[in-house]
N, CA and C of each residue as an Amber inpcrd file, in Angstrom:
protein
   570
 -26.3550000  25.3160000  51.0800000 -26.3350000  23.8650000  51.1220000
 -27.6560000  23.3430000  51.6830000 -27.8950000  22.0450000  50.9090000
 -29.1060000  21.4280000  51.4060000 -29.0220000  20.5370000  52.5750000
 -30.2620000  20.5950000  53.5770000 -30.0160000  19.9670000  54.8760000
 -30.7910000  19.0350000  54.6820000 -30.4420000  17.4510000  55.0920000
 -31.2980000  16.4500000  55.0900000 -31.8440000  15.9790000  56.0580000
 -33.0600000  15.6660000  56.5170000 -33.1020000  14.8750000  57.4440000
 -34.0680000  13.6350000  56.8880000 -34.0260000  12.5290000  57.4650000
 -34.8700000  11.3050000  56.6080000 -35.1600000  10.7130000  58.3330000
 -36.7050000  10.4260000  57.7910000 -37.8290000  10.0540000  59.1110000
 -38.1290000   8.7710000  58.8430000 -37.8590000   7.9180000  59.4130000
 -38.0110000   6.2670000  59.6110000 -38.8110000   5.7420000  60.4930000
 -39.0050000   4.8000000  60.7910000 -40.2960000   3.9130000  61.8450000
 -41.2180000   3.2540000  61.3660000 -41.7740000   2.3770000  62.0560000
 -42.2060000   0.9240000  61.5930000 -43.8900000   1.7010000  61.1690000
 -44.6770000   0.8620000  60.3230000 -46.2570000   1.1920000  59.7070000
 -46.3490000   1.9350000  60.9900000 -47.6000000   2.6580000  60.9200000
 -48.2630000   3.3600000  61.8220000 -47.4330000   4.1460000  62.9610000
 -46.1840000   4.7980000  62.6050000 -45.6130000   5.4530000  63.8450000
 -45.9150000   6.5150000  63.3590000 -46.2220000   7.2800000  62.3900000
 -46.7460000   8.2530000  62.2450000 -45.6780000   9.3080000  61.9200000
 -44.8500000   8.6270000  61.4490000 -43.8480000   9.2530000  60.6390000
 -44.1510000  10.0790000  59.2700000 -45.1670000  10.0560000  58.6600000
 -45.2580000  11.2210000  57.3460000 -46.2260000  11.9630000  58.0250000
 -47.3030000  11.8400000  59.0690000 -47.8870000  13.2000000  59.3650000
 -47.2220000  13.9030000  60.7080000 -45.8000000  13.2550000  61.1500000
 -45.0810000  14.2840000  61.7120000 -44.0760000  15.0450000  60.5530000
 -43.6720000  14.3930000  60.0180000 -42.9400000  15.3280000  58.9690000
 -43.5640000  16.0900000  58.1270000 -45.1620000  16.0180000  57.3610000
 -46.1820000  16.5950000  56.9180000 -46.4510000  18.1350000  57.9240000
 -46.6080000  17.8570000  59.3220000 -46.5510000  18.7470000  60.1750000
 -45.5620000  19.7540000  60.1590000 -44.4670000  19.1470000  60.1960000
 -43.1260000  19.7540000  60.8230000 -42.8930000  21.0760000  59.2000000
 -43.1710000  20.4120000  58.0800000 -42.8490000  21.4240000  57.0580000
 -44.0230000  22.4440000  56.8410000 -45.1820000  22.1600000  57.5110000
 -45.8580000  22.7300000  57.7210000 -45.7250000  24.1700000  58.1850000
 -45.8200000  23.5700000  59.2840000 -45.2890000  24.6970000  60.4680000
 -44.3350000  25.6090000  60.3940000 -43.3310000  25.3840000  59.2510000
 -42.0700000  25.9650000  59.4590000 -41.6820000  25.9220000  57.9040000
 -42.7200000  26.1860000  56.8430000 -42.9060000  25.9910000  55.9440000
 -42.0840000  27.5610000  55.2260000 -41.6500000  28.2230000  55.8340000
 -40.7100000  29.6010000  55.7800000 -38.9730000  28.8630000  55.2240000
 -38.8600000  27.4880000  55.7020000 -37.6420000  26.6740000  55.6340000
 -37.8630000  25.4850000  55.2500000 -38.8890000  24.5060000  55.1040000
 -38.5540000  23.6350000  55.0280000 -39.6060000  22.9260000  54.0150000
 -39.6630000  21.4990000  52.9670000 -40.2850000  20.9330000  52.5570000
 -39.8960000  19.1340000  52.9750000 -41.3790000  18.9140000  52.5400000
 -41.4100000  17.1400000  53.1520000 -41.7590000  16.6000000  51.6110000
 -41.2220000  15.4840000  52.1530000 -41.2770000  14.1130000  50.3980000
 -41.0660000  12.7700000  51.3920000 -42.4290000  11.9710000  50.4780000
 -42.4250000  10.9580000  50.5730000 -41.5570000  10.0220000  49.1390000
 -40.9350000   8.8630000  49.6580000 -39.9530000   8.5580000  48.1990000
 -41.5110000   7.8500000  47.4710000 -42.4770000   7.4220000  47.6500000
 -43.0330000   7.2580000  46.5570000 -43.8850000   8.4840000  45.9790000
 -44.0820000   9.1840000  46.8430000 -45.0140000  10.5160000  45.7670000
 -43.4370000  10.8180000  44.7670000 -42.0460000  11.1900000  45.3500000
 -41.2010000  11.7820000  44.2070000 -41.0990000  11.0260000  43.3430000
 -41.4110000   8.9040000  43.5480000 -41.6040000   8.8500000  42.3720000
 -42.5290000   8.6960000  41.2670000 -43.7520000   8.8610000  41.7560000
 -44.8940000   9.2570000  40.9640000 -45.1450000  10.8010000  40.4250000
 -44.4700000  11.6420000  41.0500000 -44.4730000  12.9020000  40.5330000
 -42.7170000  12.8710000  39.3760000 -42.1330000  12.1460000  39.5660000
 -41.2230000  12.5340000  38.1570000 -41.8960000  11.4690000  37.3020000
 -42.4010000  10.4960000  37.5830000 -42.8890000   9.3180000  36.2450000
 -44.5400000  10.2400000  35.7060000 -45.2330000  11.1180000  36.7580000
 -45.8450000  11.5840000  35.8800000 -45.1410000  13.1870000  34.9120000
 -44.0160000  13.2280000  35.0170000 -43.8370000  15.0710000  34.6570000
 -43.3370000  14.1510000  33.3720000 -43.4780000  13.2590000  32.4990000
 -42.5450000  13.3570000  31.4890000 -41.4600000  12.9610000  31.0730000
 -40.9260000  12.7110000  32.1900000 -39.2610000  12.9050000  31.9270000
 -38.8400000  11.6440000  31.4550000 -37.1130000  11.8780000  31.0900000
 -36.4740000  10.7820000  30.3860000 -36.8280000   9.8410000  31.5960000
 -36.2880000  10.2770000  32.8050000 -36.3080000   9.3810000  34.5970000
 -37.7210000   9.0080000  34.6220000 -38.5040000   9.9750000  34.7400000
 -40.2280000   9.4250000  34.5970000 -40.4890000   8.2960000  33.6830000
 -40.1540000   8.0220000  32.4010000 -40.6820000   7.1650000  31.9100000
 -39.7920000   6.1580000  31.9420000 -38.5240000   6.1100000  32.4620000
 -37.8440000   4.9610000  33.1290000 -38.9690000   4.2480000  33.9650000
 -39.3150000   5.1970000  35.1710000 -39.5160000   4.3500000  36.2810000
 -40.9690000   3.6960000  35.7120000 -41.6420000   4.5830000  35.0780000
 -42.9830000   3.8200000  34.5630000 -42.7140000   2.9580000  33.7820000
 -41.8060000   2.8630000  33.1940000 -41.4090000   1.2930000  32.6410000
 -41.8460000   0.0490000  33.5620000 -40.8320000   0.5760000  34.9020000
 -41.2990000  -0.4330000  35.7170000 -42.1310000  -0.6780000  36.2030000
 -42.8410000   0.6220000  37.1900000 -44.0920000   0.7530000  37.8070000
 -45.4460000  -0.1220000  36.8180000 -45.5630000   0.0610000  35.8290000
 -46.5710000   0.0620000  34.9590000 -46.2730000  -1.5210000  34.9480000
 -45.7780000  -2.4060000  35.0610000 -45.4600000  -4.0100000  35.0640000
 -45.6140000  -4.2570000  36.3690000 -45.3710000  -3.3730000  37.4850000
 -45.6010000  -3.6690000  38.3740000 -44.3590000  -4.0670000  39.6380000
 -43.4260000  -3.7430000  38.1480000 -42.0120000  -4.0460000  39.0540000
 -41.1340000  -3.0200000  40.0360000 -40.1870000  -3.1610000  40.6920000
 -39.8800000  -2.9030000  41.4320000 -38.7130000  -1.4140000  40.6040000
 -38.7530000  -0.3810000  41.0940000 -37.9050000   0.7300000  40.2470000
 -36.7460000   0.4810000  40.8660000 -35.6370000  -0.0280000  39.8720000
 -34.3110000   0.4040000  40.7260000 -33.4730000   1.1800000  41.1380000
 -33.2540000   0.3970000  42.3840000 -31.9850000   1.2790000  43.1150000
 -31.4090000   2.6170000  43.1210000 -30.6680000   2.3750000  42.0590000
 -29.7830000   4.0500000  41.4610000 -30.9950000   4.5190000  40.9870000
 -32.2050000   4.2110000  40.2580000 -32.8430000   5.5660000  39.5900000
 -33.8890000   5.9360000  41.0170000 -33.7600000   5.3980000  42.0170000
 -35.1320000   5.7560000  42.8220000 -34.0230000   6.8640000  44.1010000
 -33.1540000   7.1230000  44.1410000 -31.5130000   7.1170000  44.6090000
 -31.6030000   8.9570000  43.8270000 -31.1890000   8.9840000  42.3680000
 -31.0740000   9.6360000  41.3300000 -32.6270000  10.9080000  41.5350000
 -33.3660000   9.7670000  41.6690000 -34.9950000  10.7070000  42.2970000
 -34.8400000  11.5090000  43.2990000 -34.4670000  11.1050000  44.4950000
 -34.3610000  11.8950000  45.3960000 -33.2140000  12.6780000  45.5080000
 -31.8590000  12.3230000  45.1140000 -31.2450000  13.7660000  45.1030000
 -31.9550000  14.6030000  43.7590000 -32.5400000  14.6160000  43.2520000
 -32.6210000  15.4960000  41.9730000 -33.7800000  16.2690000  42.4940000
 -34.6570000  15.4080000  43.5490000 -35.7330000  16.0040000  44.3260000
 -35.1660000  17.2270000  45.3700000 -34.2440000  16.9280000  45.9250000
 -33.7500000  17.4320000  46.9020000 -32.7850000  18.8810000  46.5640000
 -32.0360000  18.4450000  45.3160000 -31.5340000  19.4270000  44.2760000
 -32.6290000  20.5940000  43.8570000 -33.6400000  20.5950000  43.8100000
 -34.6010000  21.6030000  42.9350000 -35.5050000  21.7820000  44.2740000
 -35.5080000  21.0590000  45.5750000 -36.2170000  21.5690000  46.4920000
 -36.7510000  23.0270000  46.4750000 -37.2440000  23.5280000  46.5320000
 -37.6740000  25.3570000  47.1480000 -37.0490000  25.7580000  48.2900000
 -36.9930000  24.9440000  49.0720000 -36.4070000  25.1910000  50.5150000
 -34.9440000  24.7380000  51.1320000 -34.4400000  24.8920000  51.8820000
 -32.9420000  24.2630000  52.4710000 -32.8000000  23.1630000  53.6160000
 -34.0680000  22.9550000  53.7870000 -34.2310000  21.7390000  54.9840000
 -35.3280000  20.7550000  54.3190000 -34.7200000  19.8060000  54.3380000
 -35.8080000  18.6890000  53.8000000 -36.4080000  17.7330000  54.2270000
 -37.4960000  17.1020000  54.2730000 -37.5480000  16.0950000  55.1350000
 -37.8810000  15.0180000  54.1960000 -37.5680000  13.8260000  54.1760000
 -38.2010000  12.5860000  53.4340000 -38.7470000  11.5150000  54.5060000
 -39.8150000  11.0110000  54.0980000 -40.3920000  10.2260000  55.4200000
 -40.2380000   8.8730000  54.3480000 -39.7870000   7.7690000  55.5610000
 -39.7370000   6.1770000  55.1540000 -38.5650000   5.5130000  53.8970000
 -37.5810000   6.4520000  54.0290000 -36.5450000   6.1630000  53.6440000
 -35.2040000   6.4380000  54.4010000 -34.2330000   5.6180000  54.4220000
 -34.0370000   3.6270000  53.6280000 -34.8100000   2.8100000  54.2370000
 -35.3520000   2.2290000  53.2770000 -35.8010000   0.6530000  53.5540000
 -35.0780000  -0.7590000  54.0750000 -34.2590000  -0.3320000  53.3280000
 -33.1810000  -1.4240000  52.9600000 -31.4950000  -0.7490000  53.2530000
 -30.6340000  -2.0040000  53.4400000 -29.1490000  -1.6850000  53.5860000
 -28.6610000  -1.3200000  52.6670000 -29.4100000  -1.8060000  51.1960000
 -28.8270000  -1.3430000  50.0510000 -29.2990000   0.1140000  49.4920000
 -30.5520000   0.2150000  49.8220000 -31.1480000   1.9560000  50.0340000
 -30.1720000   2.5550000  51.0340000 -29.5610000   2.4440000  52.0980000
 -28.8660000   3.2680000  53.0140000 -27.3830000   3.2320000  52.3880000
 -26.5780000   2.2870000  52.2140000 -25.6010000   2.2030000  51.4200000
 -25.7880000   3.2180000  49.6510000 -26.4930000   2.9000000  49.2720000
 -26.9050000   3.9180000  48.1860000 -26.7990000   5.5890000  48.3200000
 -27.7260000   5.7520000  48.9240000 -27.5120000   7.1920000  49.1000000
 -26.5550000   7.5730000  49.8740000 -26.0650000   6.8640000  50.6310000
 -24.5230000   7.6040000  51.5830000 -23.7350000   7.4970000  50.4740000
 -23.4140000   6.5070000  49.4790000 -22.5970000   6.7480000  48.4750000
 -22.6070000   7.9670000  47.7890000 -23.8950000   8.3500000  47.2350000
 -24.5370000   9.4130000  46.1320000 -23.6850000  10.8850000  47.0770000
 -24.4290000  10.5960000  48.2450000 -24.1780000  12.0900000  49.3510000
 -22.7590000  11.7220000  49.4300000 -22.0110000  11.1340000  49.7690000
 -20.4300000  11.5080000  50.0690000 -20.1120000  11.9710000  48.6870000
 -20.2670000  11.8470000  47.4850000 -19.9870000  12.9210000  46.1300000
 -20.1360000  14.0200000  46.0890000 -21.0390000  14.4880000  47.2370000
 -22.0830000  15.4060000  46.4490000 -21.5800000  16.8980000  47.7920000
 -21.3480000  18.3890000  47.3740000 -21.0910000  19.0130000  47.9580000
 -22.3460000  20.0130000  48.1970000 -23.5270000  19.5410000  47.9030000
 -23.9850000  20.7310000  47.7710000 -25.6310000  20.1470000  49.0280000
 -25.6100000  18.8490000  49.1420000 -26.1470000  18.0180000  50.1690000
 -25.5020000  17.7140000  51.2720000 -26.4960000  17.7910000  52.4330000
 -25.4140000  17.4930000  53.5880000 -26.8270000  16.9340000  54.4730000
 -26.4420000  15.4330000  54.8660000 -27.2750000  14.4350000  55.6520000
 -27.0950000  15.0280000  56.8800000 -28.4040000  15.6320000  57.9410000
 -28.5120000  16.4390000  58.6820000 -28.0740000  14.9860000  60.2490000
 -29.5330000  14.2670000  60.1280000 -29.7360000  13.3190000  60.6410000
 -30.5040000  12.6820000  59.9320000 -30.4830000  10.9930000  61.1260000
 -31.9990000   9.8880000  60.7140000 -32.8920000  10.0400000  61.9960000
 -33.9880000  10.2810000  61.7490000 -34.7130000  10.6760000  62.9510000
 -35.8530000   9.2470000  62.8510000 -35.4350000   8.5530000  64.0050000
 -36.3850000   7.1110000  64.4080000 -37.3950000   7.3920000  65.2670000
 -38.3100000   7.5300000  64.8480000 -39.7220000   7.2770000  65.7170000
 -40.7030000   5.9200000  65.7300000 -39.9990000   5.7070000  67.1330000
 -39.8590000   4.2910000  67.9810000 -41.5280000   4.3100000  68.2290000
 -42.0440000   2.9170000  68.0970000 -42.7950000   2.8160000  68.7490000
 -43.0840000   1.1820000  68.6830000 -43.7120000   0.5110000  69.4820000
 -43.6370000  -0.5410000  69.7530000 -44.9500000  -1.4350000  68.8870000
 -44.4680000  -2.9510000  68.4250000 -45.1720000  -3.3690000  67.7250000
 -47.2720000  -3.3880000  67.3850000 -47.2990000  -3.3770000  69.2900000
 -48.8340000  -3.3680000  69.5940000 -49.4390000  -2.0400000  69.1500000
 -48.4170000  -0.5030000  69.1780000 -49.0940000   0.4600000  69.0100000
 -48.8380000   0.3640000  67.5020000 -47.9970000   0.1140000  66.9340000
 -47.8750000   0.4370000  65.3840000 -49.5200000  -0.7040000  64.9420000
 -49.4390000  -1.8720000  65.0990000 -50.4190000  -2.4570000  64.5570000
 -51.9470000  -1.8530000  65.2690000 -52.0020000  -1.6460000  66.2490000
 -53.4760000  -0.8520000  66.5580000 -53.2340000   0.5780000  65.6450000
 -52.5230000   0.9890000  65.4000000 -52.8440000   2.4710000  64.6230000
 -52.9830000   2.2030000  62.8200000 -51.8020000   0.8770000  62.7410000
 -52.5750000   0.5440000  61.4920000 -54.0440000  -0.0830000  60.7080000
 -54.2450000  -0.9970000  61.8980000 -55.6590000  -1.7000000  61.9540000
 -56.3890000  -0.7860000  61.8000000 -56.7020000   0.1700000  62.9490000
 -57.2680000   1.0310000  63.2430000 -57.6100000   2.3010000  62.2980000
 -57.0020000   2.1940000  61.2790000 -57.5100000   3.5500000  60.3020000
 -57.6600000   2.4920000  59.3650000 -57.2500000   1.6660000  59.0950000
 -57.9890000   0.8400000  58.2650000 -58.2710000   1.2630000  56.6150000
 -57.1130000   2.0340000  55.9500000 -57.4300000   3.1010000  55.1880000
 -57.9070000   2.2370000  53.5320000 -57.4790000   0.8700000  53.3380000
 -57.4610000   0.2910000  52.1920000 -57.3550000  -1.1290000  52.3860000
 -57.0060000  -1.6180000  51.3590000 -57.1470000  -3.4990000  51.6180000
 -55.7980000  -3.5750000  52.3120000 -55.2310000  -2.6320000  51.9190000
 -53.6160000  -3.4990000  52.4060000 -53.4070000  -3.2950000  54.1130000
 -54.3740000  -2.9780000  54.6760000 -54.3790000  -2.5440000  55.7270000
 -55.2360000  -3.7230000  56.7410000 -54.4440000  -4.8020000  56.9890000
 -55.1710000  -5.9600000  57.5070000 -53.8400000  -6.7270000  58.1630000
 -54.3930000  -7.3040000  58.9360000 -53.2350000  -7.8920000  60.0860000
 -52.0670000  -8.8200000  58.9060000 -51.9910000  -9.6330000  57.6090000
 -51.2470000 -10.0080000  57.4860000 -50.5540000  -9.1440000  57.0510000
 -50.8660000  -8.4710000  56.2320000 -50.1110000  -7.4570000  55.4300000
 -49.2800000  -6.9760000  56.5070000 -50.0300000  -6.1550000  57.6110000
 -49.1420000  -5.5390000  58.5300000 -47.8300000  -5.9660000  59.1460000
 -48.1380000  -7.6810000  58.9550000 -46.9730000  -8.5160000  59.4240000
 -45.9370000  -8.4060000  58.4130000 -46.0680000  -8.6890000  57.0240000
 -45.5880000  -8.4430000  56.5520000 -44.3470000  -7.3600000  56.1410000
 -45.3420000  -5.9980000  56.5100000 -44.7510000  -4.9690000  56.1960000
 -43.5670000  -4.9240000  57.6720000 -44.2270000  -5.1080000  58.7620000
 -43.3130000  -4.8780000  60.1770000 -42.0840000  -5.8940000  59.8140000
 -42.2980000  -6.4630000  59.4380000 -41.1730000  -7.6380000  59.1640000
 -39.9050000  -7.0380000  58.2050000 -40.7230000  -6.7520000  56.9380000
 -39.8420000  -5.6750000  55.9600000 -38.6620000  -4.7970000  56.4820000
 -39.9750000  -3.4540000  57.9370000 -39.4000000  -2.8000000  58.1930000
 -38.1970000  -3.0400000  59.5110000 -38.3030000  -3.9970000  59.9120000
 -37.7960000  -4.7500000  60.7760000 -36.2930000  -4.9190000  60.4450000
 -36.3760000  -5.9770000  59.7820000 -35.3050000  -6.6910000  59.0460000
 -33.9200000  -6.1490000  59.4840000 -33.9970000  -4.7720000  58.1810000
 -32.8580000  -4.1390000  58.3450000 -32.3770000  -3.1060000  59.1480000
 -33.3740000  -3.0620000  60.2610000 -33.5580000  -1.5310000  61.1960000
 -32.2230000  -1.8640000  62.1870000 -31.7360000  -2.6110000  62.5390000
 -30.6310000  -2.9310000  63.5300000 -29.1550000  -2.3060000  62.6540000
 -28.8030000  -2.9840000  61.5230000 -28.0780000  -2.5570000  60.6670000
 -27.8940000  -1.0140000  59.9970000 -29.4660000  -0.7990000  60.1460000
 -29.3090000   0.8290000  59.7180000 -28.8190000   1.7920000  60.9370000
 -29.5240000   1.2470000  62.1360000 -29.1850000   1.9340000  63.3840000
 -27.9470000   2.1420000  63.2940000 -26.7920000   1.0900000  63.1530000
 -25.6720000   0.8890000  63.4180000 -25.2650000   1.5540000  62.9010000
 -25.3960000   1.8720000  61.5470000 -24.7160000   2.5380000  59.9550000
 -24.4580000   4.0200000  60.8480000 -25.6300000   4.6410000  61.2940000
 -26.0340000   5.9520000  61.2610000 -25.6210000   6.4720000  62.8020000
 -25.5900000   5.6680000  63.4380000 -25.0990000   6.0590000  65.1940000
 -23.5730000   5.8800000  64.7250000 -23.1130000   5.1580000  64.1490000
 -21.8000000   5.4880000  64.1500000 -20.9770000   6.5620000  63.2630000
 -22.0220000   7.1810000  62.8290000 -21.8120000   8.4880000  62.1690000
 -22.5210000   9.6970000  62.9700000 -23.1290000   9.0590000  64.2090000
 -23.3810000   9.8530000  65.0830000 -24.4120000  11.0750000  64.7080000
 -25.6950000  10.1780000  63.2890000 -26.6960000  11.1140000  63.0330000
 -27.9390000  10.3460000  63.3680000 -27.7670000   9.6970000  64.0240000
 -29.0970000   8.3460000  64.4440000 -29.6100000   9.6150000  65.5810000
 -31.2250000   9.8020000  65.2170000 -31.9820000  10.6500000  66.5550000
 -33.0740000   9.6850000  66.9760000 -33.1930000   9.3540000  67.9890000
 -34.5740000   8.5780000  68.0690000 -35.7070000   8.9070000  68.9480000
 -36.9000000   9.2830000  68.8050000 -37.9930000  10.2770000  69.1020000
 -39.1760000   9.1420000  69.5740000 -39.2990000   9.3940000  70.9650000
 -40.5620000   8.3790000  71.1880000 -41.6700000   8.7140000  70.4300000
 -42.5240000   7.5030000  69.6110000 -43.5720000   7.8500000  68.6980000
 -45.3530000   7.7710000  69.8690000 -44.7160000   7.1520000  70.8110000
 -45.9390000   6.7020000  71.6240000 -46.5640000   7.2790000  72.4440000
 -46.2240000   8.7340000  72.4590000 -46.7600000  10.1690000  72.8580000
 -48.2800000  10.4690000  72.0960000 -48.8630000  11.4230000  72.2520000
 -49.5120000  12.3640000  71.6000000 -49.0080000  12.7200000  70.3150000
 -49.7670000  13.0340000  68.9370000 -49.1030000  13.7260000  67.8300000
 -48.6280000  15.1850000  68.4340000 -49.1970000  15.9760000  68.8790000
 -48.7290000  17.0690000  69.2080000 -47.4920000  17.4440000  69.7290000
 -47.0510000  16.2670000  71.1220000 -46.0600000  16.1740000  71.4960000
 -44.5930000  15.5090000  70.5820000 -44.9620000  14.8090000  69.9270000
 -43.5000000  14.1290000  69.2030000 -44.0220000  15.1120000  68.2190000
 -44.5880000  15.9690000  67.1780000 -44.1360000  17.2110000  66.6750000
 -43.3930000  18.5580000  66.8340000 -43.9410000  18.7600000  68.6910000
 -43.0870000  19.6050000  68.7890000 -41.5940000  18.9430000  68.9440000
 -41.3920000  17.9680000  69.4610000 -40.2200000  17.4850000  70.3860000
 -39.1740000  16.9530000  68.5600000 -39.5990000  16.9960000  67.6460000
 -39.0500000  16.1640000  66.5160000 -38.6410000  17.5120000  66.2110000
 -39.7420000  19.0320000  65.7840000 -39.4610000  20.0340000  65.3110000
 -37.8920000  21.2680000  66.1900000 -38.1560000  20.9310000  67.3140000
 -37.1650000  21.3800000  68.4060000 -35.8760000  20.7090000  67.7070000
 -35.3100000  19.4560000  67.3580000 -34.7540000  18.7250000  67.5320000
 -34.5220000  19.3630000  65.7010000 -35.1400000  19.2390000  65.0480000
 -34.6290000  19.4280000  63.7850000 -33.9350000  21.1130000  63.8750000
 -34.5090000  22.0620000  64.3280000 -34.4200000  23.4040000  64.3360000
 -32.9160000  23.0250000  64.8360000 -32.8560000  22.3880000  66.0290000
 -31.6540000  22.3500000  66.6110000 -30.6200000  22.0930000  65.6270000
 -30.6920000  21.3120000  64.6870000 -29.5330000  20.9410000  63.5410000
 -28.9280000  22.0380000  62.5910000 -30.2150000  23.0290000  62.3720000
 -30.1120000  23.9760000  61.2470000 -29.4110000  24.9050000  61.8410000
């Protein structure tokens, strides 16, 4: 059976290069996915699903729901490994409602935890400012996006602590330290 864990936290907590790390390291068990590389890697392989989503992508629109849903278990299904990590998914109540639907069907997936790496608005926006990697990387945008990720983070908390898989990992450490302390913590599940 496949083990899930999904890594959440606001821009700049540094949530895909701890999970980038973590499968790294322990790359004997485990692989990491971001939900937009899985869906740029099935819209580029071809597929019937690939050229769905480039339907949309390519307009610019938004891929829906069930097929971005459909992506990641099918990602998670053909994994190489038995521990998975996905960084920055759910977004949304209807992304978290989605896949708990998909996973309560499904016997062969099993949602490990949600691992939250907290960190507070001033450090997320100095680490985003601060690498500065592209245009979208400028104080409104950032508002923007914190706002996004904001929104529904109370509601998701709720969803997932009361299923008693909510983990939450101070992000405002050292990388070194919230890698080991995230990797401890995942090992611990398996």
């Amino acid at each position: 059976m496949k083990k899930l864990f999904l890594i959440i936290g606001a821009p700049g907590s540094g949530k895909t290069t701890d999970a980038e790390r973590i499968a790294a390291n322990r790359s004997d068990i485990a692989v990491h996915y971001s939900t937009g590389e899985l869906l740029r890697s099935e819209s580029a392989s071809g597929s019937e699903r690939g050229k769905l989503i480039e339907s949309f992508t390519s307009k610019g629109q938004l891929v829906p729901l069930h097929i971005v849903v459909q992506t990641i278990i099918h990602a998670i299904a053909e994994a190489p490994k038995d521990v998975i990590l996905i960084d920055g998914y759910p977004r949304s109540v209807e992304q978290m409602k989605e896949l708990d639907s998909v996973l309560s069907m499904r016997d062969d997936v099993k949602l490990q935890s949600i691992i939250e790496v907290e960190v507070s608005e001033a450090t997320a926006k100095d680490r985003v400012l601060g690498r500065a990697r592209g245009s979208d990387d400028n104080e409104e945008v950032f508002k923007n996006r914190m706002h996004v990720y904001l929104e529904p983070l109370e509601e998701i908390e709720k969803f997932y602590a009361n299923k008693n898989l909510l983990h939450k990992i101070n992000g405002e450490r050292g990388i070194d330290e919230i890698v080991a302390d995230m990797q401890k913590y995942i090992e611990s599940k398996i």
